[in-house]
C-alpha positions as CSV (number, residue, x, y, z in Angstrom):
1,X,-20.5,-7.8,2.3
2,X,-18.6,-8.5,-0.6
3,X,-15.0,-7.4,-0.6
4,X,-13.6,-6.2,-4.1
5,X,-9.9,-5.2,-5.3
6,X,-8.7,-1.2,-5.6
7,X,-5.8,-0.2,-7.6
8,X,-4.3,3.3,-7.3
9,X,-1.3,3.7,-9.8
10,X,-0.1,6.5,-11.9
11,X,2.6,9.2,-11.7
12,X,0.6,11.2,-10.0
13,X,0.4,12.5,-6.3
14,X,-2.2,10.9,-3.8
15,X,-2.6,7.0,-3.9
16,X,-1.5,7.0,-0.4
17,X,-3.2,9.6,0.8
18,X,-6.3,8.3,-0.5
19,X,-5.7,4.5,0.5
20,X,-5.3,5.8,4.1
21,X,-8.4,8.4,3.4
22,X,-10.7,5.0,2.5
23,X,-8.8,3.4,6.2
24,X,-10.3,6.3,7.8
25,X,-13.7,5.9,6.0
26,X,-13.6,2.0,7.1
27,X,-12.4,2.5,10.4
28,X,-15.4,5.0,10.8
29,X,-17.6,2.3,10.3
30,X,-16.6,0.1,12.6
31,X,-14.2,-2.2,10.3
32,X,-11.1,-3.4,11.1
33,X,-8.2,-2.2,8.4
34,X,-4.4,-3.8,8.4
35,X,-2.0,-1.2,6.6
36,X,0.9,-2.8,4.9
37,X,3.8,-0.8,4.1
38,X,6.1,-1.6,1.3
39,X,9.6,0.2,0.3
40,X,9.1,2.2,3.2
41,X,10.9,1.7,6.5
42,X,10.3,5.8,8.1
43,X,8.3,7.8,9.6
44,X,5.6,9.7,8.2
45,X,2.7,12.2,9.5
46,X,0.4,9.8,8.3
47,X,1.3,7.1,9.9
48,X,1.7,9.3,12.9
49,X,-2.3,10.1,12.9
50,X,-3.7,6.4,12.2
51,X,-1.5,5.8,15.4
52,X,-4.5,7.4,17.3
53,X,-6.6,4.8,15.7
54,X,-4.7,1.9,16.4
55,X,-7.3,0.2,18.0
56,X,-9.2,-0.1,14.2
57,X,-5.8,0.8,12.1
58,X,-2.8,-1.1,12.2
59,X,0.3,-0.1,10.3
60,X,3.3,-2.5,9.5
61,X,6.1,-1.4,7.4
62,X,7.9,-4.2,5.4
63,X,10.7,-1.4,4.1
64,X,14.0,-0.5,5.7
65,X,14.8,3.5,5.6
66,X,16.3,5.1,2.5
67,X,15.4,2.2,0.3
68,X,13.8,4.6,-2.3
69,X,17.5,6.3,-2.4
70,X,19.7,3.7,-3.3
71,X,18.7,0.3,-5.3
72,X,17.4,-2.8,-3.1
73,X,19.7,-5.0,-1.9
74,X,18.9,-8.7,-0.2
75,X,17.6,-7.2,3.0
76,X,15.0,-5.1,1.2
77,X,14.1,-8.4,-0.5
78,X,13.8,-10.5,2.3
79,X,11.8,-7.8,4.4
80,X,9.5,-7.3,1.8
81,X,9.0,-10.9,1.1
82,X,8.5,-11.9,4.5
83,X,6.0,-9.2,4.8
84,X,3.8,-10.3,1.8
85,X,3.6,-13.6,3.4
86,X,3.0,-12.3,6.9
87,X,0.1,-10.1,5.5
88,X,-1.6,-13.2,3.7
89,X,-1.8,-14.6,6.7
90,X,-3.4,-11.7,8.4
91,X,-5.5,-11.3,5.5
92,X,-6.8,-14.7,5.6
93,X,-7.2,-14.9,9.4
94,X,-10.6,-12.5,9.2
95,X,-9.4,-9.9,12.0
96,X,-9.7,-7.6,9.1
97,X,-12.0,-6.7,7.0
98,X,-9.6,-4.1,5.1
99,X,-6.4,-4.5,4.0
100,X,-3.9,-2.2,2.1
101,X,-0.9,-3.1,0.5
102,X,0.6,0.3,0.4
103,X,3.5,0.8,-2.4
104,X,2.8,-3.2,-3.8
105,X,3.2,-1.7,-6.9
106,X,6.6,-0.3,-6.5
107,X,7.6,-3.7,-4.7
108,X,7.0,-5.7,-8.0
109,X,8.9,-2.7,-10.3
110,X,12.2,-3.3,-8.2
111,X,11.7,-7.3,-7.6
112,X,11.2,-6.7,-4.2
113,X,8.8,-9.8,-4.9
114,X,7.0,-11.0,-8.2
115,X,3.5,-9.6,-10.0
116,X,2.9,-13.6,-9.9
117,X,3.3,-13.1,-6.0
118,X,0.9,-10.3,-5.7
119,X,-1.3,-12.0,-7.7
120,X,-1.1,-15.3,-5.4
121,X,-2.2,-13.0,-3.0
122,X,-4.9,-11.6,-4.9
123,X,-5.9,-15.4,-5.5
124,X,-5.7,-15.7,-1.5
125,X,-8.5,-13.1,-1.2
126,X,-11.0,-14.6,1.0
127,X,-14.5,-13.2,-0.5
128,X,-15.3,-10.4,2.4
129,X,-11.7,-8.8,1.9
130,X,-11.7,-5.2,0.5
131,X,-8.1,-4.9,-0.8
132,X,-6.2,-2.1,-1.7
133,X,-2.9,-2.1,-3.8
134,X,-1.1,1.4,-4.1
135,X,1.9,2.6,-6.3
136,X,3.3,3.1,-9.7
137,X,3.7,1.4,-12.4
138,X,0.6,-1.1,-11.7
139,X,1.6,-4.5,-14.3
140,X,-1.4,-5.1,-16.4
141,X,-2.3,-8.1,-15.0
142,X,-3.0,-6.6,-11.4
143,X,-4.9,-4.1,-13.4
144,X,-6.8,-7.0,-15.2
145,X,-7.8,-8.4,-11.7
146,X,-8.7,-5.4,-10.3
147,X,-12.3,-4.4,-9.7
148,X,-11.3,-0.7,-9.4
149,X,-8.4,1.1,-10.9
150,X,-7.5,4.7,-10.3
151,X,-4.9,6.3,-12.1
152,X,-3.2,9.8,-10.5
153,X,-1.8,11.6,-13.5
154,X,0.6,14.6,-12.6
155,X,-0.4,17.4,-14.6
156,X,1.7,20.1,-12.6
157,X,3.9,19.8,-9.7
158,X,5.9,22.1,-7.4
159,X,8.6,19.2,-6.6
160,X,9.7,19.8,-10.5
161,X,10.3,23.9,-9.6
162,X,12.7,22.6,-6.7
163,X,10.1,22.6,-3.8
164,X,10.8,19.4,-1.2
165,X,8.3,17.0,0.6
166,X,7.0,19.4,3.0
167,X,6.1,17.8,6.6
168,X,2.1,17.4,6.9
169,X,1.4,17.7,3.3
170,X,4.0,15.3,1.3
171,X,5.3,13.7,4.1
């Protein structure tokens, strides 16, 4: 089966959510699906489910906690880095036949790595891949290589009436 490229972006709520909604779909099927974390280094409820799946779903994170807080510093760097060029590797080993490379997007806005690493990695692809690159602020030329690209657009949301991630449904 051929393996194309997703993009969810936008300012918008859900590219996570539904990354890990198409993990479930694949895991359903039978496929294997490796779950890269980026910016992130916490726990989450949804990373507390797919733990019942690990035997189809594994999850790495490649952030340290608070990150999104405070601005990166070299540790954030070098443990996002290192885990671009772990998951290449995995990628490229054909244990999985999914991978996601949740908050990517975010990664390159803060230089956690380059849009010309990402798209190395996109190069590395091997043809039966189905990737998935979630965040904001997608850089056009991700976008350009892309098969699929999904943009969440906010159009109303709760957090800008004072309302904080809520455990189970933001977080």
């Amino acid at each position: 089966m051929k393996g194309y490229i997703h993009v969810y972006t936008g300012n918008g709520k859900g590219k996570t959510t539904a990354a890990f909604g198409l993990a479930m779909r694949a895991a359903g099927a039978g496929l294997k699906v490796y779950i890269a974390q980026f910016a992130k280094g916490m726990q989450y409820s949804e990373t507390n489910a797919l733990a019942r799946l690990q035997d189809s779903i594994t999850v790495k994170q490649y952030g340290r906690k608070g990150f999104i807080k405070r601005d990166p510093d070299e540790k954030d760097i070098q443990a996002a880095q290192k885990g671009l060029k772990e998951v290449k590797e995995i990628m490229c080993s054909g244990d999985y036949q999914v991978i996601i490379l949740d908050e990517a997007n975010i990664a390159t806005s803060y230089n956690l790595f380059s849009v010309d690493e990402l798209l190395d990695f996109i190069e590395a692809k091997p043809e039966g891949i189905e990737l998935i690159i979630t965040g904001r602020y997608a850089d056009p030329r991700i976008i350009e290589k892309a098969d699929l690209v999904t943009e969440m657009k906010e159009i109303k949301h709760y957090y800008h009436k004072g309302v904080k991630a809520r455990k189970g449904i933001e977080r």
